[in-house]
N, C-alpha and C positions, 0 to 999 in steps of 0.2 A: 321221749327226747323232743326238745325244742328244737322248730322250724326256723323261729325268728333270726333273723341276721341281728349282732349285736350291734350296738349304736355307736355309730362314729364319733371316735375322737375329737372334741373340740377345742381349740385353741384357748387358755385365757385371753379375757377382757382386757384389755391394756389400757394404760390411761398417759395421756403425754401429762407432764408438768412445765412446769415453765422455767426455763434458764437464761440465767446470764452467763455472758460469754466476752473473753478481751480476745481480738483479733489483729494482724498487723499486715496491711497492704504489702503486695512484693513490690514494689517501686523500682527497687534495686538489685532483687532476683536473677541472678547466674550462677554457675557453677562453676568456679576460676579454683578450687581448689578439694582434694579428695580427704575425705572423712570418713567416708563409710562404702561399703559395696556398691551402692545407686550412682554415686561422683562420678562422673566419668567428665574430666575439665578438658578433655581434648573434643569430645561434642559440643556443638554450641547450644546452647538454651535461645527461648524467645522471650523475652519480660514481657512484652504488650500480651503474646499470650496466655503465659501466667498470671496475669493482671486479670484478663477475660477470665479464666477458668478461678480463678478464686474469687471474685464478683461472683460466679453461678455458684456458688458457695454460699457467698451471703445472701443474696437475695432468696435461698432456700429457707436460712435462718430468720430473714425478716419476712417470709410468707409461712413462716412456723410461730410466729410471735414472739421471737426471743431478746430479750436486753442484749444491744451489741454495743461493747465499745470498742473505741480505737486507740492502738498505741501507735506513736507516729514514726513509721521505716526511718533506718539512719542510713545514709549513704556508707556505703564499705563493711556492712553487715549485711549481706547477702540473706542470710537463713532465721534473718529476724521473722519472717511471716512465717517459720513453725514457732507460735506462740507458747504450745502446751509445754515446751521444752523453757521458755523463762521465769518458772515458778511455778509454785504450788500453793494455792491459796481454798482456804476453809476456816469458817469461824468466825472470820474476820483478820484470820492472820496470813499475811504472804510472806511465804517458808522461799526466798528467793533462793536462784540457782547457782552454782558457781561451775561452770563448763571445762570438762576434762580439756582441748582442744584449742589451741590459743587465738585460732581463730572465731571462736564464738564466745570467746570470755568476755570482749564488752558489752554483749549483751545482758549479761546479769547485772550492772549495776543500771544499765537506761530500764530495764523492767522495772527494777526497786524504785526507782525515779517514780516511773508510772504506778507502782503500789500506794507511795506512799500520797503522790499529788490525788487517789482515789479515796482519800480518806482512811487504809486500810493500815493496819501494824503488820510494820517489816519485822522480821526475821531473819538478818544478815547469816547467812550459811558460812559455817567453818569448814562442812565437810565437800567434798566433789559429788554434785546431784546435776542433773539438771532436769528437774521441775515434774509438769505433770508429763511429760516423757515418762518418768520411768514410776511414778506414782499417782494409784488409783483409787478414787474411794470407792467401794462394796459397801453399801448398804453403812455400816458404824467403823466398817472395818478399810486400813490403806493397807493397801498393797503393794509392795514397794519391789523392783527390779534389781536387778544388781549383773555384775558379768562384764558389761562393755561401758559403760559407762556410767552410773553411779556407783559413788563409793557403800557399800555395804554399812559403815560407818552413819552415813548420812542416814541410816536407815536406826539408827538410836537416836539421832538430833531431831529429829520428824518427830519420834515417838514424843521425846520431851519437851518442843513444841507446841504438839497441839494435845498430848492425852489422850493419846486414841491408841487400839490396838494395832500395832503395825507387823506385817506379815510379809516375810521375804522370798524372792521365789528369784533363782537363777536363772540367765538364761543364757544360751551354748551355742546358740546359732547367729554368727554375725552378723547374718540379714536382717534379724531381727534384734537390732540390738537397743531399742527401748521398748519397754516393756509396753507402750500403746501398740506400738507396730505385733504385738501376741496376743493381746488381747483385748475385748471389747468390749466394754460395760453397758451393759443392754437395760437397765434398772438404776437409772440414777437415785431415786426412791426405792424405799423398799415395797413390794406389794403386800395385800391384805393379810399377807401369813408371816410378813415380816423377811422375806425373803426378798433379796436380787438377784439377779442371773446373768451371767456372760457368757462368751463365746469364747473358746482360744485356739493358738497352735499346738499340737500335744509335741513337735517334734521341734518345738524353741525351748523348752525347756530340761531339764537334767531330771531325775527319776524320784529324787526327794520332792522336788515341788510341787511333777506332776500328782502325786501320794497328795501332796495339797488341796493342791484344784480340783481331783477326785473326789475327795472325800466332802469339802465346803460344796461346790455346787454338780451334784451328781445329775442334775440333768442341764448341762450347758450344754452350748454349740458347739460341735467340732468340727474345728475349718478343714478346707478343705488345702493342701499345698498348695493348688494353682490360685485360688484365691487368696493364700496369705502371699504372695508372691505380685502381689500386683496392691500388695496395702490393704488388704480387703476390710482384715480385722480394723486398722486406722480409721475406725467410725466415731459420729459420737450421738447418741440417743435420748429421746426425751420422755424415752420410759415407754412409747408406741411407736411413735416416728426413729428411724434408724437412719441415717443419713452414710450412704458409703461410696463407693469408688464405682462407680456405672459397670464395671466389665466385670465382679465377683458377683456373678450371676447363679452361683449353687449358693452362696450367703444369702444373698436375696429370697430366694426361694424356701431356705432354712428359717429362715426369719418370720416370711409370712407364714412358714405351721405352725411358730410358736406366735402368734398373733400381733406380730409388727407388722411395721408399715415399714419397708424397704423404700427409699429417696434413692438413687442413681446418679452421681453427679462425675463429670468427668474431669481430675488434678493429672492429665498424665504430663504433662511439662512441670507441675511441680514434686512429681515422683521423681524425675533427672536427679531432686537433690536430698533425697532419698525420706519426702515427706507425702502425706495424703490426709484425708479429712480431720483429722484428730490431729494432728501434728499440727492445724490451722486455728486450732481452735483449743482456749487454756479458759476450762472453766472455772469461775467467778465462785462458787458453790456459795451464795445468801445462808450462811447456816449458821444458827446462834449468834448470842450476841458476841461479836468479837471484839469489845475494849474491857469487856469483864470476865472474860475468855482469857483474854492474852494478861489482864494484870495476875490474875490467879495464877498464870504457868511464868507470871514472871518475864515477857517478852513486853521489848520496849519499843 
């Protein structure tokens, strides 16, 4: 019988890549009206200090090297600084939003504005989505939410869109009612085995999806409540670097075993309107070419 202690588990090698990213200043930031569990319009908000706390945002992203650009806050759109929620864009195509809520519906056409002044092919949405809220890419694969706010529907327009496999996952808990605020795409690339990995809530979703998420990445992160409760999951990663909500401190920790690099940054004035790092930030995804992309599926 061997003495030997066996050898310690070591983390994969991680490698960040490089992203672009559309961002939109809170300028106009309050919370005058209730949409979700976080609203509470009889509290007041601060704008200068959501102003300050999303700047320690970016300036995270520009000491990460990432392309940022800007889209420019409208007055009387309040929740234009969660970007991830005004489209969906890959390939070269922005799959734009059209917002269950009548007060975040102007948003989806000043997005498309800004889609298309970027050079990129719009994708005018027939169905009720809004954007990369509730859609994720893994690796080849989007993953698409449904339950509180995208239409299920929008989740066949996606498909025929961009050509890609699209994978639906309910979810049943109104706190978390886009599917970034469940889950957290840890691999924006895929690693050397082909594989990407995320983190999720197991109790945002209903028992068919979690059979999903099970079986696709059997060794993800499993949050922790208290940390999906303060946004924890609402990250967004560059494949090493993890950028999350400063006070999900067991995610942090989980992170680093799997060989991230946890960023700490503090949105809690912009959690008042029920948003946090990913909900700030609506990736740009540079992938293929997208005008030969979009002629081939027929998008104008």
């Amino acid at each position: 019988m061997s003495n030997t202690a066996p050898e310690p588990l070591t983390a994969p090698a991680r490698t960040a890549t490089k992203r672009s990213i559309l961002m939109c200043k809170p300028t106009h930031y309050t919370v005058s009206y209730r949409i979700n569990p976080w609203m509470h319009p009889e509290d007041p908000t601060d704008t200068s200090k959501a102003v300050q706390q999303w700047q320690s945002l970016v300036d995270v992203y520009e000491q990460l090297g990432f392309d940022i650009e800007y889209i420019d806050p409208i007055e009387g759109l309040p929740d234009m600084v969660y970007a991830a929620n005004g489209g969906f864009v890959l390939d070269g195509i922005a799959y734009g939003a059209k917002f269950q809520y009548p007060e975040r519906q102007p948003e989806g056409p000043a997005y498309m504005e800004w889609f298309r002044s970027a050079g990129l092919t719009v994708a005018e949405p027939e169905e009720t989505n809004e954007g990369e809220g509730d859609f994720l890419l893994v690796g080849d694969t989007i993953f698409a939410g449904t339950g509180f706010r995208s239409d299920s529907s929008s989740h066949e327009e996606l498909a025929r869109i961009f050509g890609r496999e699209v994978v639906t996952l309910k979810l049943i808990n109104p706190n978390f009612y886009h599917l970034d605020t469940a889950i957290a795409v840890l691999d924006p690339e895929p690693d050397a085995s082909g594989r990407s990995n995320i983190a999720y809530l197991e109790s945002a979703f209903d028992e068919p999806s979690l059979a999903i998420l099970r079986e696709r990445f059997p060794d993800a992160i499993i949050a922790t409540e208290e940390d999906a409760a303060i946004l924890g999951l609402n990250s967004y990663s560059d494949g090493y670097n993890v950028v999350i909500a400063s006070r999900a401190t067991t995610f942090a920790e989980q992170l680093r075993e799997k060989g991230y690099n946890p960023i700490g940054v503090d949105l809690s004035e912009l959690l008042l309107g029920g948003g946090g790092v990913k909900c700030c930030t609506l990736d740009l995804h540079p992938v293929g070419t997208g005008t030969s992309v979009a002629r081939s599926l027929g998008v104008s």
